[in-house]
C-alpha positions in Angstrom: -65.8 -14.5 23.6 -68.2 -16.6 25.8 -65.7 -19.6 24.9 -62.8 -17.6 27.3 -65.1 -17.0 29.7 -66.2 -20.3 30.1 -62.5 -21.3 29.9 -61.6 -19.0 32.7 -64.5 -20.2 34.9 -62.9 -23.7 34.4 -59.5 -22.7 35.3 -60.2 -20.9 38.1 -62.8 -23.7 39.4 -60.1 -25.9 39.1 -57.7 -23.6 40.1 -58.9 -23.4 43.7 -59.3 -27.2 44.1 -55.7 -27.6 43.3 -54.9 -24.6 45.6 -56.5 -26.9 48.5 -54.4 -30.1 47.6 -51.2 -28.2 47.2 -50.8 -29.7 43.6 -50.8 -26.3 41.5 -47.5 -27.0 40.1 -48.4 -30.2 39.3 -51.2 -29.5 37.9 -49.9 -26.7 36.0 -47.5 -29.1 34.2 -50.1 -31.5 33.4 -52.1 -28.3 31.4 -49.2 -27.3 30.0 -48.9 -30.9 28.7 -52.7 -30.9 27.5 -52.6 -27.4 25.9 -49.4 -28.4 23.6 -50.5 -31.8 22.9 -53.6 -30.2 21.6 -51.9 -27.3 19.9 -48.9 -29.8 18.1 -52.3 -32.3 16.7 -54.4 -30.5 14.7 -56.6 -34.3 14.0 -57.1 -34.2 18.1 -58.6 -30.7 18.2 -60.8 -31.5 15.2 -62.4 -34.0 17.3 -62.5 -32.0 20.3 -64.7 -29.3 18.4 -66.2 -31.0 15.8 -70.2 -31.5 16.6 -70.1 -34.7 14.6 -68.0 -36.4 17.1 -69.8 -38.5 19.8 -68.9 -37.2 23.1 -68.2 -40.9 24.1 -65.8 -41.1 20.9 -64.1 -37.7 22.1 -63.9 -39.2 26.0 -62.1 -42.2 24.7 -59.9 -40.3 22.7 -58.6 -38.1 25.7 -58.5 -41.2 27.8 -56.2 -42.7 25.5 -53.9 -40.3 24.3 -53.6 -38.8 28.3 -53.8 -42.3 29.6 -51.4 -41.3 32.1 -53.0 -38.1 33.4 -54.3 -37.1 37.1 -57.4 -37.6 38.8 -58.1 -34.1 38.6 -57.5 -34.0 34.8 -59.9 -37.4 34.4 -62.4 -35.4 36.3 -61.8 -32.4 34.2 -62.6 -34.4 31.2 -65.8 -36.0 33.0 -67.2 -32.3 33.7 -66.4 -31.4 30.2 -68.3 -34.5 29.0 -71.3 -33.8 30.5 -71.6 -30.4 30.2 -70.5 -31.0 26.3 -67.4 -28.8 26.2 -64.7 -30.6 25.0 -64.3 -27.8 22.6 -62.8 -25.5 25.6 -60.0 -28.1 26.6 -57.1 -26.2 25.4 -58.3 -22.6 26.2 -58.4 -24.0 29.8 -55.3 -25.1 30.1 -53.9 -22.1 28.7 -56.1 -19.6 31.2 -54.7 -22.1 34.1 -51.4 -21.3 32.8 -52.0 -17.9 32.9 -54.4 -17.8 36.6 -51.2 -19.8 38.1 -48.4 -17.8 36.7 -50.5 -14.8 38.1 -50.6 -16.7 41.4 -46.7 -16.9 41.5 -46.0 -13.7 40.7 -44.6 -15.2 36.9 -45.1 -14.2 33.5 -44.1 -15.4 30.0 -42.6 -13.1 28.0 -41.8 -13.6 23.6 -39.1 -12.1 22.0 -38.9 -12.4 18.1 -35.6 -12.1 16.3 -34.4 -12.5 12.4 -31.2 -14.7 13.8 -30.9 -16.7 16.2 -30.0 -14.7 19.9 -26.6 -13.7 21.0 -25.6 -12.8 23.9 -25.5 -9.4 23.8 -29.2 -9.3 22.1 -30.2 -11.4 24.9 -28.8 -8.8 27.8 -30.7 -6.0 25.9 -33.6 -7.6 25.7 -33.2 -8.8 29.7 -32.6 -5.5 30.3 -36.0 -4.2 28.5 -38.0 -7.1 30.3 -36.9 -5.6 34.0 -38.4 -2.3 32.7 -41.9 -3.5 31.3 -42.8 -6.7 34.3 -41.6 -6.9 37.7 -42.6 -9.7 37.7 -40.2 -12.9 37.5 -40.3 -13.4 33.5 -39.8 -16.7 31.7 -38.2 -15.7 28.4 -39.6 -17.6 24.5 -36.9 -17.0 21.9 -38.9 -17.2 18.1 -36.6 -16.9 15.3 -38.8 -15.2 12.3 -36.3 -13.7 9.4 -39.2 -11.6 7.9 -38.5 -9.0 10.6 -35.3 -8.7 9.0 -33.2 -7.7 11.9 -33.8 -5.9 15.2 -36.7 -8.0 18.1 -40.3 -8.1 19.0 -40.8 -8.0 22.5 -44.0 -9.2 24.3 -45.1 -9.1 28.1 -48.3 -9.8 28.9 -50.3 -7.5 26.6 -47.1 -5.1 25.8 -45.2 -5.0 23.0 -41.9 -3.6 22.4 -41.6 -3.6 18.4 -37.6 -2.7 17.2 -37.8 -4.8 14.3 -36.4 -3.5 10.9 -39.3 -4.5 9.3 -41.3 -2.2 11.7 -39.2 0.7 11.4 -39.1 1.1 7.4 -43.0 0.2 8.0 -43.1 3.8 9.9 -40.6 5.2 7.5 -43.0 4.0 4.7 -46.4 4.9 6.3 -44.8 8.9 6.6 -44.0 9.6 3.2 -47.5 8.2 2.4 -48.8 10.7 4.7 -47.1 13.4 3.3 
């Protein structure tokens, strides 16, 4: 838990200097960029946490692989250096995310299905999203067949579960009650 705090002390620090250069958006891509780097290479966030890693070794490896990154990312990973908290690199980026899409009024929103979308689904599921956030929503479609059928719906911390699986879940948890 201390980890997200510390995370969200980051991204907001950083936050408010990109406020007062008018490069949120910019920024906000580039974290995007660093969270699913980190997230799609499982080696590089071994070596971000891993204690046996040299905090030089770990510098290097962030200078390399983001080569191409900011000044403000390069002095995010400076800060992290010396404070020793290279461990927190993705959590940050991902609190950013969040601390910006607060900022502009955004937020991300999953839906789940067995199959793949149609467009009907995808008008019922609109329609859902305009009663849970009104908030302008950016919509993730997941395709997971072991829901069998139906969508799971999240916004924010909300869910909306009408997923087969779900519903003989209920139908199985009351005749174990009874």
């Amino acid at each position: 838990m201390s980890g997200t705090r510390a995370a969200i002390r980051y991204a907001k620090a950083i936050l408010s200097i990109a406020k007062d250069s008018k490069r949120t958006a910019m920024l906000q891509d580039e974290m995007n960029h660093l969270s699913d780097t980190i997230a799609a290479n499982a080696e590089l966030d071994a070596v971000l946490k891993s204690p046996v890693v040299k905090l030089s070794e770990k510098r290097a490896v962030l200078d390399n692989v983001f080569n191409e990154s900011s000044s403000s990312i390069k002095a995010l990973f400076q800060t992290l250096a010396q404070n020793k908290r290279f461990d927190l690199l993705q959590p940050i980026a991902i609190q950013y995310n969040r601390l910006c899409n607060e900022l502009n009024n955004k937020e991300e929103a999953t839906v789940t299905t067995a199959v793949p979308m149609t467009e009907t689904l995808e008008k019922k599921v609109m329609a859902k999203l305009k009663t849970l956030s009104d908030k302008d929503v950016t919509l993730t479609k997941i395709v997971d067949e072991t829901i069998l059928g139906g969508f799971i719906l999240r916004v924010g911390d909300q869910q909306y579960n009408a997923s087969v699986s779900n519903q003989l879940n209920e139908i199985k948890n009351k005749f174990i009650t009874n």
